[in-house]
C-alpha positions, 0 to 999 in steps of 0.5 A: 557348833555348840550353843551353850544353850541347855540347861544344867542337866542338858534338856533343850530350853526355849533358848534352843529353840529359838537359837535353831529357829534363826539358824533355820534362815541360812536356807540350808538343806540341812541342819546338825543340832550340835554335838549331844551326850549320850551319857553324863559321863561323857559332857564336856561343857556345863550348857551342852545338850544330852540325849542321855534320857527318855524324859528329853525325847520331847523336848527333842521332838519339838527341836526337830520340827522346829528344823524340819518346818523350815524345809531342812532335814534335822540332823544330830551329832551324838558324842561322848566326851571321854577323857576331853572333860573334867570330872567336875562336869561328868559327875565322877569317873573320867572314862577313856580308852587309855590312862593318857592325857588328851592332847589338847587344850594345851594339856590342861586336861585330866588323865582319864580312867582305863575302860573295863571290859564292862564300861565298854558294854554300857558305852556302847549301849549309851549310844544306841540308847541315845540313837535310838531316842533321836530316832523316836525324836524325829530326827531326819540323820544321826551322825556320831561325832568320832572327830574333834579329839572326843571319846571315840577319836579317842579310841581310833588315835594311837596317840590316846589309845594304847590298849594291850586287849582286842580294842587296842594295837593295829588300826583294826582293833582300835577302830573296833569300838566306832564300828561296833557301835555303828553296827549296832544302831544300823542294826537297830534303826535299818532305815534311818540316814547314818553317818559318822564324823571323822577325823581326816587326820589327826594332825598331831605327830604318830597320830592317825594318819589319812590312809588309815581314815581311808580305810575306816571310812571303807570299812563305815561304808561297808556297814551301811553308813549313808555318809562320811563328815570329814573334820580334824583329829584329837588336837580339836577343831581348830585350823593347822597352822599351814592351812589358809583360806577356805575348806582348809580341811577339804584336801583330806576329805577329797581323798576320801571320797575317791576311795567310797562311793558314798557322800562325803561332807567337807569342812574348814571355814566355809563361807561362800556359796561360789566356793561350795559350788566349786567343790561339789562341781569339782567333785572334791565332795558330795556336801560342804557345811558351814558353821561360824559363818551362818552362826554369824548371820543366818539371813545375811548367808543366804542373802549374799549366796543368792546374790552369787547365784543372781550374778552368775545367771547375769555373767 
């Protein structure tokens, strides 16, 4: 949920801090900073938080604990932006993983540049790199953002990627690039808690679909991921338009977690802890979070969700 609070060369600021410290009120166990660059090359807004930099591990640290004084684990999301930027903000190249417009923002983005097989070797080695850095940061969970149309979504869809070598074609070689990545980092930080978000479905005709996530998920969970954060494709976060209500993105992430053992998050306008109870009772997932409705009022999210759970005792 992205604050808008970095500066322009995406360090925390004191209105980050400040920002996570009433977040911090929702009571929640825990806490995702928002979704963080692992590379200049790869923001996507002009305010939005890096990791690109060994100066920024501070700064960091001091984030981190600010969440994990609460009680909260401290999570981070790490992502590349890919071809859902604008050169304006990268600095230069727009990279994807093919020459094709992201089909989102009402295609008002630019067509990104064509990987090389030795911008793939630096991409990957940006997100270990900024593992690595969350790690040393204090960082409780890592958690790569492969979801919400960003550049490793990207290279998952077949709508965005229609690469004729190893990273491009079947399922298998498009979903290369996430699972290499991930191999990487677990290999680096053995006993750090990972997890990888993931597009339930692209939403999107000829996009990915929810028995090909099925299997990418399979596939996470047999190199040690700790869980699975499942969200919509490379249209964005916004709700399809035939769903309604609350967890309007469970249905997809349900079907996951009957294929893996490990947790799965769900999402889609979360706002009650009687619902969240009900999903996880149900085992329909592990874990649900929420975001606008904490972001609208952390104290009063955890007030009205002991107030339910006041009412049921009473009932």
């Amino acid at each position: 949920m992205a604050s808008g609070t970095a500066d322009s060369q995406g360090a925390v600021t004191s209105n980050t801090i400040s920002h996570y410290q009433n977040l911090t009120l929702a009571g929640a166990g825990i806490l995702f900073v928002e979704y963080t660059y692992v590379h200049r090359s790869g923001r996507s807004e002009l305010n939005q938080l890096g990791l690109d930099s060994d100066s920024q591990v501070p700064a960091h640290q001091e984030l981190a604990s600010v969440i994990k004084i609460s009680g909260a684990l401290a999570g981070i999301q790490l992502v590349h932006g890919g071809g859902k930027s604008l050169t304006d903000l990268t600095g230069g190249k727009l990279l994807g993983a093919s020459p094709i417009v992201v089909p989102s923002k009402g295609n008002d983005l630019e067509k990104p540049i064509e990987m090389t097989a030795e911008e793939i070797q630096l991409y990957q080695g940006w997100y270990l790199n900024a593992a690595i850095r969350a790690a040393k940061a204090g960082y409780d969970i890592i958690e790569l953002h492969s979801a919400h149309g960003y550049g490793l979504n990207q290279w998952l869809s077949p709508l965005t990627n229609q690469r004729a070598d190893n990273y491009g074609g079947d399922l298998k070689n498009r979903s290369k690039m996430l699972l290499e990545i991930f191999h990487s980092i677990r290999k680096a930080l053995p006993n750090k808690i990972l997890g990888v978000r993931i597009p339930g479905e692209d939403h999107f005709d000829g996009g990915l679909t929810q028995n090909e996530m099925s299997f990418v998920s399979q596939q996470l969970e047999g190199l040690g991921a700790d869980f699975i954060d499942v969200s919509s494709g490379i249209g964005g976060w916004r709700r399809p338009v035939d769903r309604t209500g609350e967890g309007y993105l469970l249905p997809e992430a349900t079907s996951i977690q009957r294929k893996i053992e490990i947790p799965v998050i769900g999402v889609g306008g979360i706002e009650s802890g009687i619902f969240i109870d009900d999903s996880v009772a149900q085992r329909k997932v592990a874990f649900t979070a929420v975001g606008r409705r904490i972001l609208k009022s952390p104290m009063n999210f955890f007030s009205e969700v002991l107030s339910e759970k006041v009412g049921e005792l009473h009932a």
